[in-house]
C-alpha positions in Angstrom: 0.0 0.0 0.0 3.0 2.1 1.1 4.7 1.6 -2.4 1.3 2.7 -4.2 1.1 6.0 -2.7 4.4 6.7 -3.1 4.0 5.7 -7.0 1.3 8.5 -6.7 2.9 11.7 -4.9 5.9 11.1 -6.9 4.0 11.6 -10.2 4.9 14.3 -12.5 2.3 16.5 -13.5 2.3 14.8 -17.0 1.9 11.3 -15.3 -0.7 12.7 -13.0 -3.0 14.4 -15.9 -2.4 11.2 -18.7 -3.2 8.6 -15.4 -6.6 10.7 -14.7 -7.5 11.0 -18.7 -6.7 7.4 -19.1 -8.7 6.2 -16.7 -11.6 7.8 -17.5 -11.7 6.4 -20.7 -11.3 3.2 -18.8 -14.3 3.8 -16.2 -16.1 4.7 -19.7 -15.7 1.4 -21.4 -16.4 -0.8 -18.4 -19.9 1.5 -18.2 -20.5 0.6 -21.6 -20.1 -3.2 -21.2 -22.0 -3.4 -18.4 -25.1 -1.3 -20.1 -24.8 -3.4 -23.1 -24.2 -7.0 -21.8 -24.8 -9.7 -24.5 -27.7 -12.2 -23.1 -28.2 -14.4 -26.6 -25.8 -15.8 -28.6 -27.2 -13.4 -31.7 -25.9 -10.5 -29.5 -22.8 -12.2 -28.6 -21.9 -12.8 -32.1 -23.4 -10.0 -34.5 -25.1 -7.5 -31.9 -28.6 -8.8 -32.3 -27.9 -7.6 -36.2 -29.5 -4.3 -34.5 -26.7 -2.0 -35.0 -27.4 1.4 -37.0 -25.4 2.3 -40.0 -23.6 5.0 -39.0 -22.9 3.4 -35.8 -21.2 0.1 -36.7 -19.4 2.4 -39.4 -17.5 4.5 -36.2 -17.2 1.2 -34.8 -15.7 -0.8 -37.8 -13.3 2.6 -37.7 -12.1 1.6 -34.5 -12.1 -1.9 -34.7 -9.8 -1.0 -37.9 -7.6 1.4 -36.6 -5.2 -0.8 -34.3 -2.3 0.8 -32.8 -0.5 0.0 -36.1 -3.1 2.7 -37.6 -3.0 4.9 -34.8 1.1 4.6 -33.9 2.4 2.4 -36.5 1.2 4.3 -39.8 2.2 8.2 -39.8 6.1 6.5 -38.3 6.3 4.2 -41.3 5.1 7.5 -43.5 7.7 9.7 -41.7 11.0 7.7 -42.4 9.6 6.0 -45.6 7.8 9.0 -47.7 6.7 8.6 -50.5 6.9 4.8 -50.5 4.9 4.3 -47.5 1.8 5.3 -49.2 1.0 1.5 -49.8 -0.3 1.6 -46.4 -2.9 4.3 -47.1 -3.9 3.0 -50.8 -4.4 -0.4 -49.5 -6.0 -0.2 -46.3 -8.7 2.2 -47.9 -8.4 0.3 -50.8 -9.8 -2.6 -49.0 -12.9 -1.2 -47.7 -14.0 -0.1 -51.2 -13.7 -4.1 -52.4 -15.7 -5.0 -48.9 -18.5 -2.5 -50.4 -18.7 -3.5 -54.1 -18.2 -7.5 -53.7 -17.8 -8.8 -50.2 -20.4 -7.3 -47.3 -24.0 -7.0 -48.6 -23.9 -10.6 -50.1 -22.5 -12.2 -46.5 -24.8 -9.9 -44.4 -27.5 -11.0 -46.8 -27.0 -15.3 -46.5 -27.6 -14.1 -42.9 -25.1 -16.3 -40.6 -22.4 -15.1 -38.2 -19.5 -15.8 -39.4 -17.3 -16.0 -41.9 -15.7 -19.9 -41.6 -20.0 -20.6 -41.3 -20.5 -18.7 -44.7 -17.6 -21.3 -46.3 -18.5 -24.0 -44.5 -22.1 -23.5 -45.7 -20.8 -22.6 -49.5 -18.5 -25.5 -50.1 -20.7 -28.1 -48.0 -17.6 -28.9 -46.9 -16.6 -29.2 -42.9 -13.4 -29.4 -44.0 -14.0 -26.2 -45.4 -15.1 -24.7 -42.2 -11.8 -26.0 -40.7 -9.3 -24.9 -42.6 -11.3 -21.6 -42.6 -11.1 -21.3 -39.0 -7.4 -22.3 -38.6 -7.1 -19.4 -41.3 -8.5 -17.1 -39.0 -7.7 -17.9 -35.8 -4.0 -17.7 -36.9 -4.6 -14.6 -38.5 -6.1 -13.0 -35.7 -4.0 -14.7 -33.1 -1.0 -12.8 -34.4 -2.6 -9.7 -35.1 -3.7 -8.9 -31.3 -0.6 -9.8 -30.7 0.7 -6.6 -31.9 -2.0 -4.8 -30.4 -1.5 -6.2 -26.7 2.3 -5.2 -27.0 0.7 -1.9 -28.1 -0.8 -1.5 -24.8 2.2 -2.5 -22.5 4.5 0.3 -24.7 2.1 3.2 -24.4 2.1 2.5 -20.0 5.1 1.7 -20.1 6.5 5.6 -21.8 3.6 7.6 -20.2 2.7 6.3 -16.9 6.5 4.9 -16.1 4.7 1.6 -14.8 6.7 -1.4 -16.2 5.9 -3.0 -19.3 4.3 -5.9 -18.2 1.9 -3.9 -15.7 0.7 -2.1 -18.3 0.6 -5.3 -20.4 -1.9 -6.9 -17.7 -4.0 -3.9 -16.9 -4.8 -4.0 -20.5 -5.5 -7.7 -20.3 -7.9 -6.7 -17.1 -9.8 -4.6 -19.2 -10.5 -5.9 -22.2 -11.9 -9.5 -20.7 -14.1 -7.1 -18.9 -15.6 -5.4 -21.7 -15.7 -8.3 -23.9 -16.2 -11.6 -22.5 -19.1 -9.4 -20.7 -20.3 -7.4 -23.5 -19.6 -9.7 -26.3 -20.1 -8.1 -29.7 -23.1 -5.9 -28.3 -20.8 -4.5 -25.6 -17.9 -4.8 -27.9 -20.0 -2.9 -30.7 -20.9 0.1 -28.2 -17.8 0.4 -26.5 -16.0 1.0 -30.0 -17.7 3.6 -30.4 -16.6 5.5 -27.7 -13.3 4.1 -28.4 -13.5 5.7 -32.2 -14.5 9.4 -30.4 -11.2 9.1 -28.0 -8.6 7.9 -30.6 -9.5 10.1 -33.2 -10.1 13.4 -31.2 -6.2 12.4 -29.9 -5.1 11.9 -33.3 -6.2 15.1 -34.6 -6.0 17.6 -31.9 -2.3 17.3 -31.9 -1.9 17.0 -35.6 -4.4 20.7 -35.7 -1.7 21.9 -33.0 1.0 21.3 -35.1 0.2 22.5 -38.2 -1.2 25.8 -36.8 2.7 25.9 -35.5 4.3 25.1 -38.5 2.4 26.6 -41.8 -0.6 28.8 -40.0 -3.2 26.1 -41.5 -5.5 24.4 -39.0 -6.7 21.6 -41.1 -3.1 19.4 -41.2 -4.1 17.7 -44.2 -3.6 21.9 -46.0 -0.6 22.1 -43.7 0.9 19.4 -45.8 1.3 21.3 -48.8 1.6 24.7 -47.3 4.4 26.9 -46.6 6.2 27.0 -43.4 5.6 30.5 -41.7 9.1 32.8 -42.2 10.7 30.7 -44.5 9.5 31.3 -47.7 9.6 27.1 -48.6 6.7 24.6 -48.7 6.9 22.1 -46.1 7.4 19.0 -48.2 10.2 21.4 -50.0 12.0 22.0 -46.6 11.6 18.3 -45.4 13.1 16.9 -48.7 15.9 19.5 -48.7 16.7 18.5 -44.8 16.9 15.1 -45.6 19.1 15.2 -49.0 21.8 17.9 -47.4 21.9 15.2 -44.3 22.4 12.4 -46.6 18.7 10.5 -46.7 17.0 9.7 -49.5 14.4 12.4 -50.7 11.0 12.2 -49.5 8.7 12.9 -51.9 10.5 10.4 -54.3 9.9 7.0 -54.9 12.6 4.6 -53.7 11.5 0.4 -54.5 10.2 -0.9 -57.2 6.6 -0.3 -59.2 6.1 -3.8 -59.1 6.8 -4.5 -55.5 4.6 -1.9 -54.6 1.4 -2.9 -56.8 2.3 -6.1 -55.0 2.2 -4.7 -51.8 -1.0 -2.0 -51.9 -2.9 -4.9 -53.3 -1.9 -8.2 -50.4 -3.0 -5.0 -47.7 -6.1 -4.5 -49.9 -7.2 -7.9 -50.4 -6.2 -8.7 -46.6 -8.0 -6.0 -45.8 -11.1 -7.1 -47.7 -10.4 -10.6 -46.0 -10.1 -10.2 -42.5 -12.9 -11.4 -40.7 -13.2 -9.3 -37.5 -13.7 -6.5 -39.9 -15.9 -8.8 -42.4 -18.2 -9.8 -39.2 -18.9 -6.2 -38.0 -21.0 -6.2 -41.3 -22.8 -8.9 -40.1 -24.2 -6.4 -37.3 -26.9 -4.2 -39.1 -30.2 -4.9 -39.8 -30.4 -5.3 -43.2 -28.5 -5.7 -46.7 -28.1 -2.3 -47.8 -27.2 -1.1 -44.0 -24.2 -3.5 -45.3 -23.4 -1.0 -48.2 -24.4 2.0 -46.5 -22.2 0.9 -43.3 -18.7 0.5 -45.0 -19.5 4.3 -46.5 -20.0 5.5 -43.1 -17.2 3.3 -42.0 -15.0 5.3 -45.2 -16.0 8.1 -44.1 -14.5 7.8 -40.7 -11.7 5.9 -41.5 -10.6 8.8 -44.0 -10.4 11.3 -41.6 -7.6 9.3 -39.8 -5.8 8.4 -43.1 -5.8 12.0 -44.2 -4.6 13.6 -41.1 -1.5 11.0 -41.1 1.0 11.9 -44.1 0.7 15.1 -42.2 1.6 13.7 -38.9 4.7 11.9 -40.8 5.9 14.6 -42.3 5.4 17.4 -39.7 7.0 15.0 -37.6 10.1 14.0 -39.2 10.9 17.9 -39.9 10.1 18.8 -36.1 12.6 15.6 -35.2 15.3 16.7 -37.7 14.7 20.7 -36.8 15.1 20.0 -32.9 17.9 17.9 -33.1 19.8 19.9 -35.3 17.7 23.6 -34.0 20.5 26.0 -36.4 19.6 24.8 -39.8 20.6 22.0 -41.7 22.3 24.1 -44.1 25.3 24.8 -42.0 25.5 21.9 -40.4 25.9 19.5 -43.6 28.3 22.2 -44.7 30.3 20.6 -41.7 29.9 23.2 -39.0 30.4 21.8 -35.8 29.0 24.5 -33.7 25.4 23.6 -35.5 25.4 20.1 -34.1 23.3 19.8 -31.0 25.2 19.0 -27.8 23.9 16.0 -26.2 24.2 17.2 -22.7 21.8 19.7 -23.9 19.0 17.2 -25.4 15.8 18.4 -24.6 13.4 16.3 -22.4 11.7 14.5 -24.8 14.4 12.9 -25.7 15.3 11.9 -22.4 12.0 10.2 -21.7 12.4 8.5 -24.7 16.0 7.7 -24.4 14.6 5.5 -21.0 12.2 3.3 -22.9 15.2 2.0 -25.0 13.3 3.2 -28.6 15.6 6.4 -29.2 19.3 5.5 -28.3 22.7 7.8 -29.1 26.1 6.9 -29.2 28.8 9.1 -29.4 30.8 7.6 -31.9 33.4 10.6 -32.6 33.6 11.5 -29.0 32.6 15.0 -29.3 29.7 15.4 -27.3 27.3 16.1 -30.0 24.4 14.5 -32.1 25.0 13.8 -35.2 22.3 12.6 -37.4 22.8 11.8 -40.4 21.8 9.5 -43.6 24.2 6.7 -45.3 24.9 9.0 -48.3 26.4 11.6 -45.7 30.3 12.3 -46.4 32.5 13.5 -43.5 30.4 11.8 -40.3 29.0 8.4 -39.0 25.4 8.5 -37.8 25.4 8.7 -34.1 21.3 8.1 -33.5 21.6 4.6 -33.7 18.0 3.9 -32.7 15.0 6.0 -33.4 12.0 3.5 -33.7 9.4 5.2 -36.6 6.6 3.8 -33.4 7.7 6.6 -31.4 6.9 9.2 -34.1 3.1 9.5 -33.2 3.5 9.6 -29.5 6.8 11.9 -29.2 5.9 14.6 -31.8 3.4 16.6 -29.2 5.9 16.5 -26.6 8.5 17.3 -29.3 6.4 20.6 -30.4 6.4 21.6 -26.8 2.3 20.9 -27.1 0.5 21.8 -23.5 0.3 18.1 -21.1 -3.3 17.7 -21.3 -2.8 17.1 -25.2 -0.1 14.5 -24.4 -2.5 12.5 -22.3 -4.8 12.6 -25.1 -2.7 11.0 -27.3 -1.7 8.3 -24.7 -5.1 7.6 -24.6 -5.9 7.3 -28.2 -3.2 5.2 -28.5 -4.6 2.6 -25.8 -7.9 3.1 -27.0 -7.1 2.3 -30.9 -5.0 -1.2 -29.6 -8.0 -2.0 -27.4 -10.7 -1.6 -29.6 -8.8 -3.8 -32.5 -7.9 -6.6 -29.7 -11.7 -6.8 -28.8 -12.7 -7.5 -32.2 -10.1 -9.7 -33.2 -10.7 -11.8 -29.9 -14.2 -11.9 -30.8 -13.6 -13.7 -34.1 -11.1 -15.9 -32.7 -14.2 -16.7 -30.1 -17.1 -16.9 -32.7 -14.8 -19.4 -34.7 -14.3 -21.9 -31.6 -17.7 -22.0 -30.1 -20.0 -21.2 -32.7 -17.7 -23.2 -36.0 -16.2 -25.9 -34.0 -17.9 -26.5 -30.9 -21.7 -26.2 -32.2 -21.1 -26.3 -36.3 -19.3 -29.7 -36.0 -18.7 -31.1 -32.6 -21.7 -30.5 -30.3 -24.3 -30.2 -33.1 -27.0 -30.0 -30.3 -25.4 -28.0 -27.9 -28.2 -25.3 -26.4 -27.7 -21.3 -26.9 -27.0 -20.9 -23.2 -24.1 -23.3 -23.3 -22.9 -21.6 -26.7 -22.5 -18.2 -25.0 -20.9 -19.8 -22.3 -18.1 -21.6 -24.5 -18.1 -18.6 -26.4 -17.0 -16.4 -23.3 -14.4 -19.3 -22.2 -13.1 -19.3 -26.3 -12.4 -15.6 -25.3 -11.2 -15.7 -22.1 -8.4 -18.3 -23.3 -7.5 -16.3 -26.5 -6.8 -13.5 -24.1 -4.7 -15.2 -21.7 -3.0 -16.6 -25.0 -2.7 -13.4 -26.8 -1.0 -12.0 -23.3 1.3 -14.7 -22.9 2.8 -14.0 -26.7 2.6 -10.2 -25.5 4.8 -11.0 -22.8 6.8 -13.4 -24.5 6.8 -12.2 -28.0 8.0 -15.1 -30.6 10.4 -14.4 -33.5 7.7 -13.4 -36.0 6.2 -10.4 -33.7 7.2 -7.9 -35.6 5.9 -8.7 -38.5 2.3 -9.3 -37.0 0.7 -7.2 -39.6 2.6 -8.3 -42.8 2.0 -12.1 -41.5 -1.8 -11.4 -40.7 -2.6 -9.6 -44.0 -0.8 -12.3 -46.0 -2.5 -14.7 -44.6 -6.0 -13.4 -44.8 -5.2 -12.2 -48.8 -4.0 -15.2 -50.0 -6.6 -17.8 -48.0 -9.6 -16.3 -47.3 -10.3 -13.7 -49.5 -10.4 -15.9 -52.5 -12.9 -18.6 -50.7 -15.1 -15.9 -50.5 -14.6 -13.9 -53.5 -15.2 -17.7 -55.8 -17.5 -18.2 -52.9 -19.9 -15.2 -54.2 -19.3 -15.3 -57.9 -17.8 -18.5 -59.3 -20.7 -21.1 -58.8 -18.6 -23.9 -60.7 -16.2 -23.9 -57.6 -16.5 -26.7 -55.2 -15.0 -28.1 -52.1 -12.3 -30.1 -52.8 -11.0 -26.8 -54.8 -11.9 -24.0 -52.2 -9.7 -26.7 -49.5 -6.9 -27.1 -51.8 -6.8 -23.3 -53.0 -6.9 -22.4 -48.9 -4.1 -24.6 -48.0 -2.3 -23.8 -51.3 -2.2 -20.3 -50.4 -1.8 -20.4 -47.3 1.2 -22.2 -47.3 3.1 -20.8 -50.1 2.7 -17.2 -48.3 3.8 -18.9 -44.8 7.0 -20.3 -46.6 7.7 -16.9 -48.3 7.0 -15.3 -45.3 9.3 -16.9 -42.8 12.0 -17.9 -45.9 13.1 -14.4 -45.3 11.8 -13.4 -41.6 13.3 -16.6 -39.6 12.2 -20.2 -38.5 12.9 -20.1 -35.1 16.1 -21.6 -35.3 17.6 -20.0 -38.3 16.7 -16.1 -37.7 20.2 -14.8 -38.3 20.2 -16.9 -41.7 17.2 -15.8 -43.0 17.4 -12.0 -41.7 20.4 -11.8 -43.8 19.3 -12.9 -47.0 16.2 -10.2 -46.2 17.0 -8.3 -49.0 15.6 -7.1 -52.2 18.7 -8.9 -54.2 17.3 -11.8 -52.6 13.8 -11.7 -53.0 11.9 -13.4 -55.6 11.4 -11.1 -58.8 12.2 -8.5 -56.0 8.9 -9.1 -53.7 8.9 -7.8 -50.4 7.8 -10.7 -48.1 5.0 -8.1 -46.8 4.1 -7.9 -50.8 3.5 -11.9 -51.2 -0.1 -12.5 -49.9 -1.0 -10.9 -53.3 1.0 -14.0 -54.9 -0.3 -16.4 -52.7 -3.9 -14.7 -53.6 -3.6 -16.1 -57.2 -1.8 -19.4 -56.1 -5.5 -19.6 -54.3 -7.6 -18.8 -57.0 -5.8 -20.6 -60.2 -6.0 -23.9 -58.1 -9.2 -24.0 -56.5 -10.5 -23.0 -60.0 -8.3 -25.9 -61.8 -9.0 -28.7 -59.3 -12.9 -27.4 -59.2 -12.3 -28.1 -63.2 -11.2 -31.7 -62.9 -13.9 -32.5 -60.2 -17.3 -33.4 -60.0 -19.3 -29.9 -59.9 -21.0 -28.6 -56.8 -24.1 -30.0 -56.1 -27.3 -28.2 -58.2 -28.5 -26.8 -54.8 -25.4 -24.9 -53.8 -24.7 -23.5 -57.5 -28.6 -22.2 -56.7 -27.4 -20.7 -53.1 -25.0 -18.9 -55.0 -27.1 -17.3 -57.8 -29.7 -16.6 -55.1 -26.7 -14.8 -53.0 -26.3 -12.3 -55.9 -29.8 -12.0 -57.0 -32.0 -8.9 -55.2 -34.6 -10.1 -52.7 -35.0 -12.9 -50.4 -32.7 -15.6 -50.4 -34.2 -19.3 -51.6 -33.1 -21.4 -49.0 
């Protein structure tokens, strides 16, 4: 008790406002769960299919924007540029192919989830299998990410260790969503969209208003710095090339690795079935349609804001390490170099979470930053993780505390409100696909919601595990779960919908086809377990096949999927006449024949 109030008096006034703003969003959640309790299994799984357009569409924003939207994102866009724009083409991208081909035909053959819809389609429980180990891999390493989200952002504002902030996290989301369900899960989003987003833009406003006079960032982007007479992206691209990066605004890999890649995040995207289920939630088929435009909608004004974010905050890194101009300090000017005993706090705090690291390589006391085309000097910032970007640039503008609270919270609340989702379709796919589809055929609804909340409980005591013991592969949690989702289930579900000739044997041996080529791919160049070192090394584009990013290849293993499913469908006896009738009727306007 003693050590807890002394944890409390010694807080800093940061620690004190960013504690008090993140639990109140906290209290706020809980409140929600408790109002909005699941008591059926159709509000467990899909809300009671209740849930208003614009609604799920602010809650399919949160459930979307992770803490790799929300932290992740506007880092990769500040040391990548122009290249990193893969991230906002695709994961748009996506939602447009869930709103033309994908969510009113699922929401309208009216089940709850997606391995059902496949099992259903390719009369196959096989199928349904191989669907669900899709998915529950998928999503497994996906929350991952998102529960190590958690323990990072307590860890850098509250100064409690990792792994407290790592289980208070844990606490909180078996609360809300073994209790809630996708009812409380649904509402509780919601909120959750409100928090993240107000944190990611009122900082971003700040910012801009600071830097070019405009309050809307996404003008600030193209605007011109006040007293300089140079356009933002003109200064940051100048800053860079002088210090020996490689220019922002230019495009750096190749056209083909990056078609590859915007379309595996689009395709994922369009195949991930937390997302996919929330679409399961409205009340009827157009809602489906109408729901991903609201969900657009709200997902935009996140996506827009963030080049900005990248940008401003790369300059304001660059700028405040180096505060007399680049200028003179690439012309070799020692006096321009920023004296590390003279580091301002931000980088401090960082400094103690192990992300940003210097080391004096020349032994003169000062910060050197610079690129690998830089002649003269070594780079002595030897670590500056692109997570940090998000969460240090208000306290690098010198932005007032309560606004660095804010973004603490919106940071928490954008990992949370993915986790829940993704631990929901992890749930639905044991209890509902595999306990009552296939194994327990008769099992009641009461002892369905109860095996549902166990299924969740377990994946978060599974999921927190990984987060404190995170495998080899953890760091590529999104490029594994995208790849995976683009090149197994999308195309079930896209022959599913529109290619009545498939039938089961194909949609299995397309699944596993994909699936495994991307897994090989995959951990070729990211490590087995026991040959890391190997594999990191050959990580390279010289290495790569036909130059393919490993984060590119779900789109590879998305046509490995459908040419053999469609081939082996070919050679096969054709599906059965009622199930090439299920799939006319799925496209046809009206009520289904079933």
């Amino acid at each position: 008790m003693s050590s807890i109030i002394t944890y409390f008096t010694a807080m800093s006034a940061l620690q004190a406002m960013t504690f008090g703003v993140v639990l109140a969003t906290f209290a706020l959640y809980i409140f929600i769960a408790i109002k909005a309790r699941a008591g059926t299994t159709g509000e467990f799984y899909v809300a009671g299919k209740g849930v208003h357009p614009v609604l799920n569409g602010m809650a399919t924003g949160a459930d979307w924007m992770s803490a790799a939207s929300f932290i992740s994102m506007a880092g990769l866009i500040a040391f990548k540029g122009y290249d990193a724009s893969v991230f906002l083409m695709g994961w748009t991208g996506g939602y447009c192919l869930l709103a033309m081909l994908l969510a009113p035909y699922l929401r309208k053959y009216g089940k709850f989830t997606v391995p059902e819809f496949i099992g259903d389609r390719y009369y196959s429980n096989t199928a349904r299998v191989v669907a669900v180990i899709c998915l529950i891999v998928a999503s497994l390493t996906y929350v991952i990410g998102q529960m190590k989200g958690i323990g990072v952002a307590f860890s850098r504002f509250l100064e409690l260790p990792y792994e407290v902030g790592l289980g208070v996290g844990m606490v909180i989301v078996f609360i809300y969503a073994v209790l809630g369900g996708m009812k409380g899960v649904t509402y509780t989003q919601i909120a959750q969209y409100c928090v993240l987003i107000f944190a990611y833009t009122v900082p971003a406003v700040f910012i801009s208003l600071q830097l070019t006079g405009h309050p809307l960032p996404q003008l600030g982007l193209g605007g011109e710095l006040q007293g300089s007479g140079m356009f933002l992206l003109e200064k940051l691209d100048k800053t860079l090339v002088d210090l020996g990066f490689t220019q922002y605004t230019t495009q750096n890999g190749s056209t083909l690795n990056i078609f590859l890649y915007t379309m595996s995040l689009m395709i994922g995207t369009a195949g991930l079935p937390h997302v996919i289920t929330r679409f399961f939630t409205v009340p009827k088929v157009k809602d489906a349609r109408s729901s991903v435009g609201w969900s657009l909608i709200f997902i935009a004004i996140l996506y827009t804001t963030a080049p900005a974010v990248g940008a401003m905050a790369r300059l304001n890194l660059m700028e405040t390490i180096r505060p007399s101009g680049t200028a003179q300090a690439a012309q070799g000017s020692e006096g321009e170099w920023l004296k590390y005993d003279e580091r301002p706090q931000w980088f401090k705090n960082w400094e103690k979470t192990g992300l940003l690291k210097h080391e004096d390589k020349n032994g003169d006391g000062k910060i050197q930053y610079v690129g690998p085309n830089y002649k003269g000097l070594e780079n002595e910032m030897v670590k500056v993780d692109r997570d940090i970007m998000v969460l240090a640039n208000p306290e690098i503008a010198k932005l007032p505390n309560w606004v660095i609270a804010l973004v603490a919270a919106g940071g928490i609340a954008a990992a949370l409100s993915t986790a829940a989702g993704l631990l929901l379709a992890i749930s639905s796919s044991i209890s509902h696909d595999l306990l009552k589809g296939i194994i327990i055929k008769n099992m009641s609804d009461k002892k369905e919601l109860l095996a549902g909340r166990i299924a969740m409980a377990g994946a978060i005591v599974v999921a927190g595990y990984f987060g404190f013991n995170p495998p080899g592969f953890a760091a590529q949690v999104v490029a594994l779960a995208f790849g995976l989702a683009a090149s197994s289930i999308f195309p079930a579900l896209m022959m599913g919908v529109f290619v009545k000739r498939v039938n089961n044997i194909g949609a299995v041996c397309g699944m596993l086809s994909g699936l495994g080529i991307t897994l090989v791919y995959i951990f070729w160049f990211k490590g087995w377990f026991f040959m890391a070192d190997t594999a990191m090394a050959a990580n390279t584009p010289e290495n790569w096949f036909l130059g393919i990013a490993p984060e590119a290849f779900g789109t590879v293993g998305a046509l490995v999927n459908f040419a053999v499913a469609y081939l082996v469908s070919r050679i096969t006896p054709e599906p059965p006449e009622h199930i090439q009738h299920l799939v006319e009727d799925i496209r046809v306007p009206g009520v289904m024949k079933r």
